[in-house]
C-alpha positions as CSV (number, residue, x, y, z in Angstrom):
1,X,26.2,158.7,26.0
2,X,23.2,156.3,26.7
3,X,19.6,158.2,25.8
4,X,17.6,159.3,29.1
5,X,13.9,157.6,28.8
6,X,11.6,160.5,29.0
7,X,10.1,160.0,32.1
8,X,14.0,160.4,33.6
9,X,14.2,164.1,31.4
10,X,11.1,165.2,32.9
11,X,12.0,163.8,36.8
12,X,15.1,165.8,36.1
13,X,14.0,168.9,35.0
14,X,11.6,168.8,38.1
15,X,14.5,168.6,40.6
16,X,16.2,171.0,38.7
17,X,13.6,173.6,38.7
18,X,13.2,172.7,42.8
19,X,16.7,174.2,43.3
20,X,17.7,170.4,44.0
21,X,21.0,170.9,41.5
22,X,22.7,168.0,39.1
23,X,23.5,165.7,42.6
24,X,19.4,165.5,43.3
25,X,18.7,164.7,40.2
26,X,21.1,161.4,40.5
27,X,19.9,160.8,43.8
28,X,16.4,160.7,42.4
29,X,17.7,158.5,39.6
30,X,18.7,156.0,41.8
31,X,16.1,155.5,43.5
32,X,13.5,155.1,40.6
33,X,16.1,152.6,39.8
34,X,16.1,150.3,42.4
35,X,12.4,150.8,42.9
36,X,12.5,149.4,39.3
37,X,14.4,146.8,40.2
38,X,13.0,145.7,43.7
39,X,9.1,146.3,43.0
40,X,8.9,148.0,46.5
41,X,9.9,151.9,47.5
42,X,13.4,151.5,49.6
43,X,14.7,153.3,52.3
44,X,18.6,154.7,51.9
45,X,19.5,155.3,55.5
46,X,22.0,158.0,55.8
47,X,25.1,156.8,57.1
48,X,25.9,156.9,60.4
49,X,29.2,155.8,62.7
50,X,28.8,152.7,64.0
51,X,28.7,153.2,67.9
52,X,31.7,152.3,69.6
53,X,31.7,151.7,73.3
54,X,34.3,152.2,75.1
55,X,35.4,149.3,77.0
56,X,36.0,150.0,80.5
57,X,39.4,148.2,81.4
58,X,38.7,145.3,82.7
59,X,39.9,145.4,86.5
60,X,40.5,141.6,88.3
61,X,38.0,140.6,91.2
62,X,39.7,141.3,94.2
63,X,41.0,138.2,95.5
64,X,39.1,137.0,98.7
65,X,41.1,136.8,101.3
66,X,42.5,133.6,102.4
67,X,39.9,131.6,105.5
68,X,41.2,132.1,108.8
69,X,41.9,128.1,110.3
70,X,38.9,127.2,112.2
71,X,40.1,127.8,116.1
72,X,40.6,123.7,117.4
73,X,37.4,122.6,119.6
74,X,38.8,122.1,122.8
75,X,37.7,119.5,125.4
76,X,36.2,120.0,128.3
77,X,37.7,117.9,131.0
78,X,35.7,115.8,133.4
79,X,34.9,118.0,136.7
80,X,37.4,116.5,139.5
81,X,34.1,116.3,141.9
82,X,33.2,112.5,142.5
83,X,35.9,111.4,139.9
84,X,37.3,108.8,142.3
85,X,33.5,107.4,143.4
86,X,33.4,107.2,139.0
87,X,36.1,105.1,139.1
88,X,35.9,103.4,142.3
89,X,34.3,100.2,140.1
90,X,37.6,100.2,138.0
91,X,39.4,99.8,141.0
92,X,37.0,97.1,143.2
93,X,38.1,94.6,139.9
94,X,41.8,94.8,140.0
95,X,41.3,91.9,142.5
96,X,43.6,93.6,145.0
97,X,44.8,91.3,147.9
98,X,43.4,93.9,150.1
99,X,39.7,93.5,149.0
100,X,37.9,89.9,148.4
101,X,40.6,87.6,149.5
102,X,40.6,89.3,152.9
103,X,37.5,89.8,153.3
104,X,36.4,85.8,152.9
105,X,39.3,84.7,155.3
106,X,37.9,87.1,157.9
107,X,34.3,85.8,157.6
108,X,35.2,82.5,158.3
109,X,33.6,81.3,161.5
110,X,36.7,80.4,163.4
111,X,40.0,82.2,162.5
112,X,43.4,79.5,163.1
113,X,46.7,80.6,163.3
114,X,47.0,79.4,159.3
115,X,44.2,81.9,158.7
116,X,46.3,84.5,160.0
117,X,49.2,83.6,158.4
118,X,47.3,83.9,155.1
119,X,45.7,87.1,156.1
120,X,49.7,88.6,156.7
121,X,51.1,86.9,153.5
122,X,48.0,88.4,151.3
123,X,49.1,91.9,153.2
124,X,52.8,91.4,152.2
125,X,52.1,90.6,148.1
126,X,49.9,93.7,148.0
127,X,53.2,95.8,149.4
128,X,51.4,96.9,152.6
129,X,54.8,96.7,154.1
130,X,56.4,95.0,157.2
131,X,55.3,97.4,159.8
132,X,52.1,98.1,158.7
133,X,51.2,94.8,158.4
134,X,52.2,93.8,161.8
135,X,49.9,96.8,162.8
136,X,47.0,96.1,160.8
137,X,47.1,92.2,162.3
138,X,47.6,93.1,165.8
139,X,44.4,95.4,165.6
140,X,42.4,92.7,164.0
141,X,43.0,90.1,165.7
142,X,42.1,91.6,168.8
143,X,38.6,93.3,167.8
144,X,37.9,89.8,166.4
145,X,38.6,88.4,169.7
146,X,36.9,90.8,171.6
147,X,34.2,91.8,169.6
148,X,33.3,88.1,168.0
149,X,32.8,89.5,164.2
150,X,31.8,86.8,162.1
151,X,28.6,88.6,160.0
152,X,30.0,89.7,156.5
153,X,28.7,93.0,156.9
154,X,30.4,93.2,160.5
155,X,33.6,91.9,159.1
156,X,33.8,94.2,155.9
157,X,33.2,97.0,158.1
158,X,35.6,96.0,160.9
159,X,38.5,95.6,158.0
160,X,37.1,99.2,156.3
161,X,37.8,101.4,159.7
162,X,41.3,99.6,160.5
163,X,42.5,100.3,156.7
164,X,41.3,103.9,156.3
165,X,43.4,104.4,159.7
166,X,46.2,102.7,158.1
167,X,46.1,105.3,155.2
168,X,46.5,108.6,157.7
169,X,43.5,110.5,156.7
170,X,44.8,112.9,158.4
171,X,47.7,113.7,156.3
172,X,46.9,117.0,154.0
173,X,45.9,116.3,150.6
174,X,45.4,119.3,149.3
175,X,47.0,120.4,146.1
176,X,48.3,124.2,146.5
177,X,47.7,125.6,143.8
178,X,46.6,129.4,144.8
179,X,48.3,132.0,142.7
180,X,50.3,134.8,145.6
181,X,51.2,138.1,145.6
182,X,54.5,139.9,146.5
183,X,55.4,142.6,148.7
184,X,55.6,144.6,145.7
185,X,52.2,143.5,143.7
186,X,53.5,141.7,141.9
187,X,51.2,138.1,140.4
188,X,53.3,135.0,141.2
189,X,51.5,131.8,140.1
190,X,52.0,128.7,142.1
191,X,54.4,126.5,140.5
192,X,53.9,122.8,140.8
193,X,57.3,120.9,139.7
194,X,56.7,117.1,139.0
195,X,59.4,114.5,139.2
196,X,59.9,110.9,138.7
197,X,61.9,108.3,136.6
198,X,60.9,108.0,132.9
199,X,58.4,105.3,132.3
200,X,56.6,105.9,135.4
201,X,53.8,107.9,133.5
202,X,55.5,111.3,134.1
203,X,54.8,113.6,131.3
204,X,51.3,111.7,130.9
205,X,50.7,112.9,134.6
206,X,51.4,116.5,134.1
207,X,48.9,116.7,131.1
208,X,45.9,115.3,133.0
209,X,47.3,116.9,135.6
210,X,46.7,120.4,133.6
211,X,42.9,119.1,132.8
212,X,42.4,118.6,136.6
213,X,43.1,122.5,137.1
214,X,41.3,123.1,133.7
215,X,38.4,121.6,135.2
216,X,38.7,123.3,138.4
217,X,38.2,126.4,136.9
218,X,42.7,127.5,137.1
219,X,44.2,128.8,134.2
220,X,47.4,126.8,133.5
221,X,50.7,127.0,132.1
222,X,53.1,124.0,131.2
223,X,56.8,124.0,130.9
224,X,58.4,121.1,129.0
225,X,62.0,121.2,131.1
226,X,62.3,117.3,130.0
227,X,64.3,118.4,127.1
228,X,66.8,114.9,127.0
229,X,63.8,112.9,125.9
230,X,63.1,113.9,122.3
231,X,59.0,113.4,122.2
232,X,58.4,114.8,125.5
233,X,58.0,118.6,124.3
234,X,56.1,117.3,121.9
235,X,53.7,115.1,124.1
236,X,53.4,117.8,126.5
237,X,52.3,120.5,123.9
238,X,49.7,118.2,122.6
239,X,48.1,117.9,126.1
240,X,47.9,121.8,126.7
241,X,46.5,122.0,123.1
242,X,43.4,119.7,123.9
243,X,42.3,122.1,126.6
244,X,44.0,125.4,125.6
245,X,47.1,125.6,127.7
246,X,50.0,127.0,126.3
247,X,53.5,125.2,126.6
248,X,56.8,126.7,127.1
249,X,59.6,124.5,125.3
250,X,62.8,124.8,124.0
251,X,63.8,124.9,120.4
252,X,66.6,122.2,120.3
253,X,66.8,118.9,122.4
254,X,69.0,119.0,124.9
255,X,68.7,122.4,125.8
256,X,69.2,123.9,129.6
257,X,66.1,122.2,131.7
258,X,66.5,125.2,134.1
259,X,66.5,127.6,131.7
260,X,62.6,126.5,130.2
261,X,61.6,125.8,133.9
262,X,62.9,129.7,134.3
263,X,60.7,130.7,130.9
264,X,57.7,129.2,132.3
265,X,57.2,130.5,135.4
266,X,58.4,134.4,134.1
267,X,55.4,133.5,131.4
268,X,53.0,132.8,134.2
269,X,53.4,135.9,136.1
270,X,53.5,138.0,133.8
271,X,50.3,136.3,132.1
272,X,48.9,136.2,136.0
273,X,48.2,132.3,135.5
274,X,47.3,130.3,138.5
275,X,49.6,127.8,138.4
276,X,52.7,126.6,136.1
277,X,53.3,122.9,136.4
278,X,56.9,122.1,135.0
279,X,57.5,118.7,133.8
280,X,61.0,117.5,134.7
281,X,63.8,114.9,133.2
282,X,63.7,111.2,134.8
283,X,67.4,109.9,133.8
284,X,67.6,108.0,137.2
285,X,70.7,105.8,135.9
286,X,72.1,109.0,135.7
287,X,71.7,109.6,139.3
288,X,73.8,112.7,140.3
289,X,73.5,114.3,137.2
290,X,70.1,114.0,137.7
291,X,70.0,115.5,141.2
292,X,71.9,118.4,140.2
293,X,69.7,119.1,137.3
294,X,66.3,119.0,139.6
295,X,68.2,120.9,142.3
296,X,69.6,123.2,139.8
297,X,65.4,123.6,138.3
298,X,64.4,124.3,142.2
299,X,67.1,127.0,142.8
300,X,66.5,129.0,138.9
301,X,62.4,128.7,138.9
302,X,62.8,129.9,142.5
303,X,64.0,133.7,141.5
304,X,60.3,134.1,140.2
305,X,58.3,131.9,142.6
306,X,59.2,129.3,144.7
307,X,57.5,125.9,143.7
308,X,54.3,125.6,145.9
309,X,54.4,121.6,145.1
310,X,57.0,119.2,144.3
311,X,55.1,116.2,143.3
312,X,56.5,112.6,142.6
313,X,54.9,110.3,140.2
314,X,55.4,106.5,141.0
315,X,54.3,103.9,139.0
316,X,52.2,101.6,141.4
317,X,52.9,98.3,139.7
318,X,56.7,98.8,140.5
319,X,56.1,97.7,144.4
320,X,59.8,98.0,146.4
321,X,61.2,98.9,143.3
322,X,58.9,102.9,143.2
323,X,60.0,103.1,147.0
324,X,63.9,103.3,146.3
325,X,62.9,105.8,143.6
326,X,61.1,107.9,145.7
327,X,64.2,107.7,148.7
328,X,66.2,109.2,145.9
329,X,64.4,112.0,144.9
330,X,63.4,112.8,148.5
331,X,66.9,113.6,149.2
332,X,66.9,116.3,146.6
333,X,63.4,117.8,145.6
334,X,61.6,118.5,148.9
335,X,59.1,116.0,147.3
336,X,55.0,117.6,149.2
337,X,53.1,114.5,147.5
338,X,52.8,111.7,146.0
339,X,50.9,110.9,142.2
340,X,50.8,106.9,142.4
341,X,49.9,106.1,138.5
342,X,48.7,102.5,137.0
343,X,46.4,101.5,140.2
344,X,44.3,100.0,137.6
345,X,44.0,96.4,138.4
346,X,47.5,95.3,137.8
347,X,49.0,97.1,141.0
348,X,49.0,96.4,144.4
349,X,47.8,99.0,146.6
350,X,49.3,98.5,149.5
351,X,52.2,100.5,148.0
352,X,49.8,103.7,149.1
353,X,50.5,102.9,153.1
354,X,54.4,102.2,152.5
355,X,55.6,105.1,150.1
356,X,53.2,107.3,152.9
357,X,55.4,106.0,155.5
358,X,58.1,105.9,153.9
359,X,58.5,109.6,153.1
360,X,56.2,111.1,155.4
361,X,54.3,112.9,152.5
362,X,50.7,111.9,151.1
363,X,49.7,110.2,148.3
364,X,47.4,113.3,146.7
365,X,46.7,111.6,143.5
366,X,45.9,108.2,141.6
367,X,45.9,106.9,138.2
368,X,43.4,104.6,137.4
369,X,43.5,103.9,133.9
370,X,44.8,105.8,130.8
371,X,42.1,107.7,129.9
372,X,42.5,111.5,129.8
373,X,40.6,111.8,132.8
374,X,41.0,109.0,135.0
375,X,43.6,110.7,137.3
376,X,41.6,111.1,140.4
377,X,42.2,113.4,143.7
378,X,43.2,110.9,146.3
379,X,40.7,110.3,148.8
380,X,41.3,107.4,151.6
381,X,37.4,106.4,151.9
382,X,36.4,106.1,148.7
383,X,40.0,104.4,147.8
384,X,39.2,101.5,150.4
385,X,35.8,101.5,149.4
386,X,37.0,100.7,146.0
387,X,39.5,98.0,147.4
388,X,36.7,96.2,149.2
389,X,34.4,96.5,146.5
């Protein structure tokens, strides 16, 4: 056993004689010795338990939900309103046979029989037609005679008054497109059916045709009953899409035409649309089939609302050719009026007086071109107006 040093006796005795017992007396040994040791009084902390915290469980971020698609902008069509005197410049350069070329044979001081001649022949290449030609001439040549035109301006406006009466302004051009009610209440939306080979611009029409109503304030839906030719549906739906019209297709090629004809028109009354325009098949080398199917569209779409227009699209540039069309589905559709497409400087517009007389219905609208807007209530001023330039 090691001796205490004095001083450790007498610190030991202290704490006894304080009550501190044999463990103070090592505590206060240990700390004279490390105050020995360091040269500086220390500190003995009394142990304490280490705080734990608690971890809250950690709980995942709610996921955010997925964006909603951003709704498509649509367009906003053209209003119909002066859409023919907009293009009316488009059509005074086709270089029709019924504008310029008449026009400076007429203003020539004195008028032969080879002048005439020129003047039919220039009427026959722009399709005018036989009789209406002979008619035109015949009136001519006698307010020439009588009334000595020879001043351009007298000429131009001589030739103006005898071609709008060749056109029958009278004729109604108005598009019917007023929704009706039944004797029970119930909204039926007028249904617009539109016919005419494929390749005339058919499909194309109805989809500006749909922007025209957009415009005009209607609310629209389409029916795709061209279900023989695959990328109609498709071509259709993406012309509702651009102004919000919905369009009621089929879900395999080939299906009924009737049937989605049918669909369409149920949709639009019982959405209470305005109108329903149903584009229809074109197969004309199928010719009876084809009759069938349109009468068979007529009969079906009829048990919701009868159509309130049948309207045949010719292509303009076709000439005699657009005329036997238009016999054909004449005899079947009860066709109300004409959409003439491609009257953009390639046709010849003299086809307007023939397929008129021809059918006995008007021409109540034209193509011009083949932007999305440039089909154009017809309107027989402003169209000869745009011929004469």
């Amino acid at each position: 056993m090691n001796e205490l040093p004095w001083i450790e006796i007498i610190s030991a005795l202290a704490v006894l004689a304080a009550g501190g017992g044999l463990t103070g007396v090592l505590v206060a040994r240990h700390r004279r010795r490390t105050q020995d040791e360091d040269g500086a009084p220390t500190t003995t902390a009394e142990p304490t338990e280490a705080p734990t915290a608690t971890a809250e469980p950690a709980t995942a971020e709610p996921e955010a939900a997925p964006e909603a698609p951003a709704a498509p902008v649509l367009e906003r069509p053209a209003p119909t309103a002066g859409r023919l005197v907009r293009l009316r410049d488009r059509l005074a350069r086709s270089g029709s046979p019924l504008g310029a070329r008449l026009l400076s044979v007429l203003s020539r001081d004195s008028l032969t029989e080879n002048d005439w001649d020129e003047i039919e022949e220039e009427l026959l290449l722009a399709d005018v037609g036989a009789g209406p030609t002979t008619e035109l001439l015949d009136a001519l040549r006698t307010k020439v005679r009588v009334l000595g035109v020879r001043e351009p301006a007298a000429v131009r406006d001589l030739l103006r008054s005898e071609l709008v009466a060749l056109l029958q302004p009278e004729l109604d051009r108005t598009l019917h497109t007023e929704p009706r009610t039944a004797e029970d209440g119930t909204h039926l939306p007028a249904v617009t059916l539109v016919v005419g080979v494929n390749g005339t611009g058919k499909t194309t029409t109805v989809g500006k045709l749909a922007r025209v109503l957009v415009a005009d304030g209607r609310s629209v839906v389409l029916g795709a009953a061209d279900t023989f030719r695959a990328a109609a549906a498709d071509q259709l739906t993406t012309w509702g899409n651009r102004v919000g019209v919905e369009t009621v297709r089929s879900d395999r090629e080939g299906a009924d035409p009737a049937s989605v004809a049918f669909e369409a028109v149920a949709r639009g009354r019982d959405e209470k649309t305005d109108v329903v325009l149903v584009d229809t098949a074109g197969r004309l080398q199928n010719k009876a089939g084809l009759m069938d199917e349109l009468g068979k569209i007529v009969r079906v779409s009829s048990k919701v609302a009868a159509p309130s227009e049948v309207l045949l699209v010719l292509d303009a540039t076709t000439g005699q050719n657009g005329l036997s069309q238009a016999r054909v589905f004449a005899e079947v559709a009860g066709v109300t009026g004409i959409v003439l497409t491609k009257l953009d400087g390639t046709a010849k517009g003299g086809i307007v007086v023939q397929v008129q007389r021809e059918l006995g219905v008007p021409v109540k609208l034209i193509g011009l071109g083949e932007g999305p807007d440039d089909l154009a209530p017809f309107d027989v001023e402003e169209f000869v107006d745009g011929i004469l330039g």
